[in-house]
C-alpha positions in Angstrom: 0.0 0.0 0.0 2.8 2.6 0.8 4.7 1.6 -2.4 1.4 2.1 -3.8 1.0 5.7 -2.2 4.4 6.9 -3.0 4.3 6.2 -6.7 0.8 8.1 -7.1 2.3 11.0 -4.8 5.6 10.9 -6.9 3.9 11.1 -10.4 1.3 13.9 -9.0 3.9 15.9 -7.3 5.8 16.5 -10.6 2.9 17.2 -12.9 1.9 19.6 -10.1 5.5 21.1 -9.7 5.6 21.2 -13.6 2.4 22.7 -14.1 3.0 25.9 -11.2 6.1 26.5 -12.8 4.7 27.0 -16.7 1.8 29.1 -14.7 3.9 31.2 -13.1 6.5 31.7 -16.2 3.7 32.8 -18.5 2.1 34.9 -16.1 5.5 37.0 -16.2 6.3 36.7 -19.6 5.2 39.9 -21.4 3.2 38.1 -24.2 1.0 36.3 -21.7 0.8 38.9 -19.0 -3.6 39.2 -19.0 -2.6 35.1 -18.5 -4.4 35.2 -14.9 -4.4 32.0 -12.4 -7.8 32.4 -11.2 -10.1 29.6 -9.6 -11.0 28.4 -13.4 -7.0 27.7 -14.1 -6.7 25.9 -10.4 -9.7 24.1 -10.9 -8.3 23.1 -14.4 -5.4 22.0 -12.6 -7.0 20.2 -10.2 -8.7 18.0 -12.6 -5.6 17.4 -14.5 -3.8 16.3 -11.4 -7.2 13.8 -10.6 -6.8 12.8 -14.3 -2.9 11.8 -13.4 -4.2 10.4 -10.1 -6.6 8.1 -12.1 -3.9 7.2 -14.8 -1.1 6.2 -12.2 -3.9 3.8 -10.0 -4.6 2.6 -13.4 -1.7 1.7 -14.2 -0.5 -0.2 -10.2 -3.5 -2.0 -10.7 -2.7 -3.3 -14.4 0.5 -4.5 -12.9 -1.1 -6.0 -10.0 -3.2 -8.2 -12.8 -0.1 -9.0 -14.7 2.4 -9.9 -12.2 0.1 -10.4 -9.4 2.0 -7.9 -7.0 3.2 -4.4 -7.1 6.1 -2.9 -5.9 9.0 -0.4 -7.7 11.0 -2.9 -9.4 7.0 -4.1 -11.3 5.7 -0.7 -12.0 8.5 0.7 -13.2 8.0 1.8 -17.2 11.6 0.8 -17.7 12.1 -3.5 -17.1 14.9 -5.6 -17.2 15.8 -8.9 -17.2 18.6 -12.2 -17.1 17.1 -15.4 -18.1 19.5 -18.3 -18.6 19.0 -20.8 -21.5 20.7 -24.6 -21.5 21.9 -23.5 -25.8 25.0 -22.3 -27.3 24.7 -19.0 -28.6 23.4 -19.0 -31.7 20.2 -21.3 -30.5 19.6 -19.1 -28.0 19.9 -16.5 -30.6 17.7 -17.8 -32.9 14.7 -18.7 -30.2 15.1 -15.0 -28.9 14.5 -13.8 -32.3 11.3 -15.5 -33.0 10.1 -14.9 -29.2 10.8 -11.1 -29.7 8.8 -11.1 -33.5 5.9 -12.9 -32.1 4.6 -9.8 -29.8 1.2 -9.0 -31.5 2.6 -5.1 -31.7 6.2 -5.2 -33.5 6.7 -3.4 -36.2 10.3 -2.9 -36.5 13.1 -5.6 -35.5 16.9 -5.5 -36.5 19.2 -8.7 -35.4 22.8 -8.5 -35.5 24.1 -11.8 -35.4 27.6 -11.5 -34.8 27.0 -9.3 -31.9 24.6 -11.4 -30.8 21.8 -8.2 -30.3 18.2 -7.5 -31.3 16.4 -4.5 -31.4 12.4 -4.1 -32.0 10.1 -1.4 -32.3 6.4 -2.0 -31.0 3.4 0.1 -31.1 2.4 0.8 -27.9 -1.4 -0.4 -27.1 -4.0 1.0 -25.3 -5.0 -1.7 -22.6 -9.0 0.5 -21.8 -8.8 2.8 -25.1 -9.1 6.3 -25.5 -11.3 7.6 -22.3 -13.8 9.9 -22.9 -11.8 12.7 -20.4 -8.5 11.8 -22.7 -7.1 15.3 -23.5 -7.7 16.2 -19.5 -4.5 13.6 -18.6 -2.1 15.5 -19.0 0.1 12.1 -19.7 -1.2 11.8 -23.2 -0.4 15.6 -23.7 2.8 14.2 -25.4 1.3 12.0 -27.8 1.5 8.1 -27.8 4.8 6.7 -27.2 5.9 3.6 -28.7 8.1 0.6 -26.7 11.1 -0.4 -27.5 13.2 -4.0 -26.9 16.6 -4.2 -26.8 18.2 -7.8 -25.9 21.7 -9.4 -26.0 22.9 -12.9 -26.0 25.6 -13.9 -23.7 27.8 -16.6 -24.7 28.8 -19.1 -21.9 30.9 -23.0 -21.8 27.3 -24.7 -21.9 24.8 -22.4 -22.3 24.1 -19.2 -22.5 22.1 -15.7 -20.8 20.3 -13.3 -22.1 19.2 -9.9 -21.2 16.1 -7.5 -21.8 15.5 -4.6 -21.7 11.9 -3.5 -22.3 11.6 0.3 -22.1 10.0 3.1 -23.7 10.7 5.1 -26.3 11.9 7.9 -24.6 14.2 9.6 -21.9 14.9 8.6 -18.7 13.3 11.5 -17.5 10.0 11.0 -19.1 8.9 8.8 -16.3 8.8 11.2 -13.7 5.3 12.4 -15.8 4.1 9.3 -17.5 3.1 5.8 -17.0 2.9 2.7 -19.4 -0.1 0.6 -18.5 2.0 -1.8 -17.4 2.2 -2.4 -21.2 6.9 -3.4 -21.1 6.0 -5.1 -18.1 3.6 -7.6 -20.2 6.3 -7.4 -23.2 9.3 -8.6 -20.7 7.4 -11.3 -18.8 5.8 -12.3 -22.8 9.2 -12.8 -24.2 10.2 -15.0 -21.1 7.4 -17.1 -21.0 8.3 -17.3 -24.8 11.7 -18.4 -24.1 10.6 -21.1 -21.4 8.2 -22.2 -23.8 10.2 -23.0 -26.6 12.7 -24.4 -24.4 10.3 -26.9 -22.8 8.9 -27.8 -26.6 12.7 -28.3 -27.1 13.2 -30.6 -24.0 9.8 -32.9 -24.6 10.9 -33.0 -28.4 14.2 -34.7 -27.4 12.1 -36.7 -24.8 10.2 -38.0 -27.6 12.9 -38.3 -29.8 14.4 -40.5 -26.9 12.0 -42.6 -26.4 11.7 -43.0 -30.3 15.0 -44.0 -30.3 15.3 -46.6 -27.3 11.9 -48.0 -28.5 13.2 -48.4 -32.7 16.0 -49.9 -30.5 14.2 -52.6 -28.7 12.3 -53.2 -31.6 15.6 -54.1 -34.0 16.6 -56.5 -30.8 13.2 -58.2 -31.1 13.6 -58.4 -34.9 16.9 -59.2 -34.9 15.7 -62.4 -32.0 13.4 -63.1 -34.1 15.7 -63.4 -37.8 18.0 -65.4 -35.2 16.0 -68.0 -34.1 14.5 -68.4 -37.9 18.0 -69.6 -38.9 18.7 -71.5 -36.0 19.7 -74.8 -37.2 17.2 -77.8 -38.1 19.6 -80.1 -38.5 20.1 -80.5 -34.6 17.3 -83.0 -34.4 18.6 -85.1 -37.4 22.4 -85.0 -35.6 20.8 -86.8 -32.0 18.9 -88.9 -34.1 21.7 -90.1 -36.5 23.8 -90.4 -33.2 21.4 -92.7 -31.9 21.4 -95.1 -34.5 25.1 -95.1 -35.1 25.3 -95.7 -31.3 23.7 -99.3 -32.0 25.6 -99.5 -35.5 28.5 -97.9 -35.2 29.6 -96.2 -32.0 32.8 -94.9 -32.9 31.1 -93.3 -35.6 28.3 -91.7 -32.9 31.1 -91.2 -30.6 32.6 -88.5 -33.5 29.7 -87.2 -34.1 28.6 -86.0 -30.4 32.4 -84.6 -30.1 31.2 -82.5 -32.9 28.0 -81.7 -32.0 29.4 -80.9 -28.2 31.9 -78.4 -30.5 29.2 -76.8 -32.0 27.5 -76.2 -29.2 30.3 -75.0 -27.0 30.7 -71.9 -29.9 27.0 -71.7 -30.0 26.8 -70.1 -26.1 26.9 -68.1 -24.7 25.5 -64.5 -26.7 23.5 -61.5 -25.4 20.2 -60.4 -27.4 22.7 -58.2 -29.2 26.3 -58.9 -29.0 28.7 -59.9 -31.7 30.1 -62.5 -32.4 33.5 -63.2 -34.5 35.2 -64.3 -37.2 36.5 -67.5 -35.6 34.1 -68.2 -33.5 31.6 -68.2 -36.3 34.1 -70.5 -38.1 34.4 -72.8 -35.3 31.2 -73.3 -35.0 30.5 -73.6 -38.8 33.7 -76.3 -39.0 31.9 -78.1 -36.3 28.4 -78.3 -38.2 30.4 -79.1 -41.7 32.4 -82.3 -39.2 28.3 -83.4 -38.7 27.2 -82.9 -42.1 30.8 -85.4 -43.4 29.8 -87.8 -41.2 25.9 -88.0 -42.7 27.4 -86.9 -46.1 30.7 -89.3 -46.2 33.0 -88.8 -49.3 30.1 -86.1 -51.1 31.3 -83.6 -49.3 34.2 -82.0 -48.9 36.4 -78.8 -47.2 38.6 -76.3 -48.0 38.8 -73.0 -46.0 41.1 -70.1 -46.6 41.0 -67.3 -43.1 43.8 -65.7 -42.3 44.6 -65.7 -38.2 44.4 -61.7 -38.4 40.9 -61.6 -39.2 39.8 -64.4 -36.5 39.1 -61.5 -33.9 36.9 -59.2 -36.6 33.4 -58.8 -35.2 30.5 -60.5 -37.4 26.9 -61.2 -36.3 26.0 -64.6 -35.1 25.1 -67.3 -37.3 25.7 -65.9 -41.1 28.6 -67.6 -41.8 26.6 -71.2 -40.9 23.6 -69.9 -43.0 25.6 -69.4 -46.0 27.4 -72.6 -45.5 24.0 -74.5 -44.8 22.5 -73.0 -48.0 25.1 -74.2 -49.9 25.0 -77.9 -49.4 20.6 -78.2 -48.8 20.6 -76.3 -52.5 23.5 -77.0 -54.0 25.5 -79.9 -53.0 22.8 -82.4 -51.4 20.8 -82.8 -54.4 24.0 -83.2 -56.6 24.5 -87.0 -56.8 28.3 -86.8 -56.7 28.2 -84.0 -53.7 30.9 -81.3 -54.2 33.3 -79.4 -51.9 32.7 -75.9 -50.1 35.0 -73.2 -49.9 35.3 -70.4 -47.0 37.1 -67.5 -47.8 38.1 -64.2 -46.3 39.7 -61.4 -46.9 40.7 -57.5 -46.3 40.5 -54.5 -48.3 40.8 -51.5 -46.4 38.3 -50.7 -43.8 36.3 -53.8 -45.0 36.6 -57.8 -44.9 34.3 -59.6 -47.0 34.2 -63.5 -46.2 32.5 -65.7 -49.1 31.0 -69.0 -49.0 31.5 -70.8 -52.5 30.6 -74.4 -53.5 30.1 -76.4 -56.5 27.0 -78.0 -56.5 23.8 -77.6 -58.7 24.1 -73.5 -58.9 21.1 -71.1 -59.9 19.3 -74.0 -61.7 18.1 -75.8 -59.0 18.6 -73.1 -56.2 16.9 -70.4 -54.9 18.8 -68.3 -56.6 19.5 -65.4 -53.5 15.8 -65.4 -52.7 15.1 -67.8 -49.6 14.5 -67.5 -46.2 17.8 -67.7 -44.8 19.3 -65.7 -47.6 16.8 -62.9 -46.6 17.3 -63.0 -43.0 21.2 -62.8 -43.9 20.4 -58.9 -45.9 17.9 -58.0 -43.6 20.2 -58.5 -40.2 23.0 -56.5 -41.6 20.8 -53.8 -42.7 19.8 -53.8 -39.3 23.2 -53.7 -37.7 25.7 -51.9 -40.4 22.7 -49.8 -42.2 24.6 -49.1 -46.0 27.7 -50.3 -44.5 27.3 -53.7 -44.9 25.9 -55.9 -47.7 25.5 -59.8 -49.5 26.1 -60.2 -53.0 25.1 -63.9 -54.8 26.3 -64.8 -57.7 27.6 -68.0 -60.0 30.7 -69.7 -58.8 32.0 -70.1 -62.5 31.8 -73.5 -64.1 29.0 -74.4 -61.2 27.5 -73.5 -58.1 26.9 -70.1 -56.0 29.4 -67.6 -54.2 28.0 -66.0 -51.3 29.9 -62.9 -50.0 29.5 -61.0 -46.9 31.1 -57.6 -46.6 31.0 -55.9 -43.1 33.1 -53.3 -41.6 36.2 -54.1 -40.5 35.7 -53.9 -36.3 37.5 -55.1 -33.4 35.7 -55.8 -30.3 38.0 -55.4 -26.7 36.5 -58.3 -25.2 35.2 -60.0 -28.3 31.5 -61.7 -27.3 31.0 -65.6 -28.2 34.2 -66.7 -28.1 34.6 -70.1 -26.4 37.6 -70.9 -23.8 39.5 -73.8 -25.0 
């Protein structure tokens, strides 16, 4: 209440001052000597002083309904203010800009980039109109100012501050006679709730984009679980079985053949829902299977495998190399009468090893041709895993068969997943 006292006293005092003074210098000046301060001119000045009055309670209580309290630093005409923003410079920059254009009444804005400054013009409003005793206040006697916004970017290590300075436009002085509806009060705490706005948007954007993210990531695991356990061997089933009856037949023979199986399974364990596995654990594993499929195969089919040791530790997802290998004898070297021989290959060329899986059975004729399950699964895991960085080319092994090629970046894992302890 007494801040609210002293501001109306203040801003009547110096219309009151102001006015005596011009009364009494054109009472002396010779031009306006019949100029006579009689009870018409006090009562004139009286109602000018109530119309001040009026204008300043006015104006407390429009600052009252915008920041819902009053005191100097609130119905001032001239506002400042820091507000801190979590962007580099030119982010903040750029959000400050469009906060500052989006005030209904701007009419002029000039941003200076490099120095990190705006500056806006905006018509200043009236909040009640023009009253029907207008031309009695002497506080529109001036004309109607505009407001003006002046605001600079601070550049800090993580983010950055900004300060505004909502004013109008006019001197210093001009306060001492007029108010401003509270109207660069509502333009400073507009352009801060602007900022905060945007800057929340900004935060529940990257939330979203967040959650996007972790859930297009459990969703590639699932998929990627899902490709894996479609080209999960069959031929498990068929190995115990075969075991079983060599048991009673031959039990050296079964005797092999669990060794191998036991081999297999030893490099089949143990892998998280997405880890890597490697080059010669993959290889292990696929030798293993290949043992199994000599012993049910005999002399139709046959081996040759060309790795060097330096590529053993390169990462490469579970299970491709065996897929390859496993489409190569069911469509090419099992329905040949005579069998053939399967080759595994790899090699390095830069940041890339490509490892290919050749044999010389019944070729595109009788195959897929590239379009099968397991072939599929193959392109659509390393799409999943490498994006364009990885890719499976099928083509004719020249006189017969089908070369398979995997190429995947060339990556070393510290503590390579997979592999099994001797």
């Amino acid at each position: 209440m007494i801040t609210n006292l002293l501001f109306v006293f203040r801003l009547v005092l110096a219309w009151f001052l102001a006015l005596l003074f011009a009364s009494l210098v054109l009472s002396n000046v010779p031009p306006f000597r019949f100029f006579d301060i009689g009870p018409s001119f006090v009562l004139l000045i009286a109602v000018a002083l109530m119309m001040v009055a009026t204008s300043a309670i006015s104006h407390l209580r429009r600052v009252r309904l915008i920041v819902g309290h009053v005191d100097d630093e609130a119905a001032s005409n001239r506002q400042r203010r820091r507000v801190e923003i979590p962007l580099s410079a030119d982010e903040a920059f750029d959000l400050l800009d469009a906060a500052i254009r989006e005030l209904p009444a701007t009419k002029e804005v000039q941003s200076a980039r490099d120095s990190l400054q705006i500056r806006a013009k905006l018509q200043r409003e009236l909040p009640y109109g023009q009253g029907a005793f207008g031309r009695l206040n002497p506080t529109t006697w001036f004309g109607h100012l505009r407001n003006q916004v002046f605001a600079i970017v601070t550049p800090g290590e993580e983010s950055s501050s900004v300060t505004l300075i909502c004013e109008p436009e006019a001197a210093a002085w001009s306060d001492l006679f007029r108010v401003d509806d509270g109207t660069n009060l509502e333009n400073a705490e507009a352009i801060t709730r602007a900022i905060s706005r945007r800057i929340a948007e900004r935060r529940r954007h990257e939330k979203m984009q967040a959650q996007q993210t972790e859930s297009e990531k459990e969703r590639t695991v699932a998929r990627l679980n899902l490709l894996h356990a479609q080209v999960e061997p069959h031929f498990l089933y068929n190995t115990l079985a075969s075991a079983q009856y060599l048991a009673r037949t031959d039990p050296p023979q079964a005797d092999r053949m669990l060794g191998h199986l036991i081999h297999y399974l030893r490099h089949s364990l143990p892998l998280t829902d997405d880890a890597l596995s490697t080059v010669g654990n993959e290889l292990e594993r696929t030798r293993a299977y290949l043992e199994i499929m000599k012993l049910r195969m005999g002399p139709r089919l046959a081996l040759q495998i060309d790795v060097p040791d330096e590529l053993r530790p390169i990462t490469l997802p579970p299970m491709m190399l065996q897929t390859l290998v496993e489409n190569a004898i069911k469509h090419g070297l099992e329905p040949k009468p005579g069998g053939g021989t399967v080759w595994i290959l790899a090699r390095r060329a830069e940041n890339t090893v490509t490892i290919t899986v050749a044999d010389d059975g019944r070729g595109f004729g009788a195959a897929t041709g590239g379009t099968g399950i397991g072939l599929k699964n193959v392109r659509e895991r390393l799409r999943l895993i490498y994006g364009a960085d990885a890719s499976l080319a099928v083509v004719a092994n020249v006189p017969e068969g089908v070369a398979s090629t995997i190429t995947v970046p060339a990556r070393i894992n510290a503590a390579p997943s997979g592999e099994a302890s001797p």
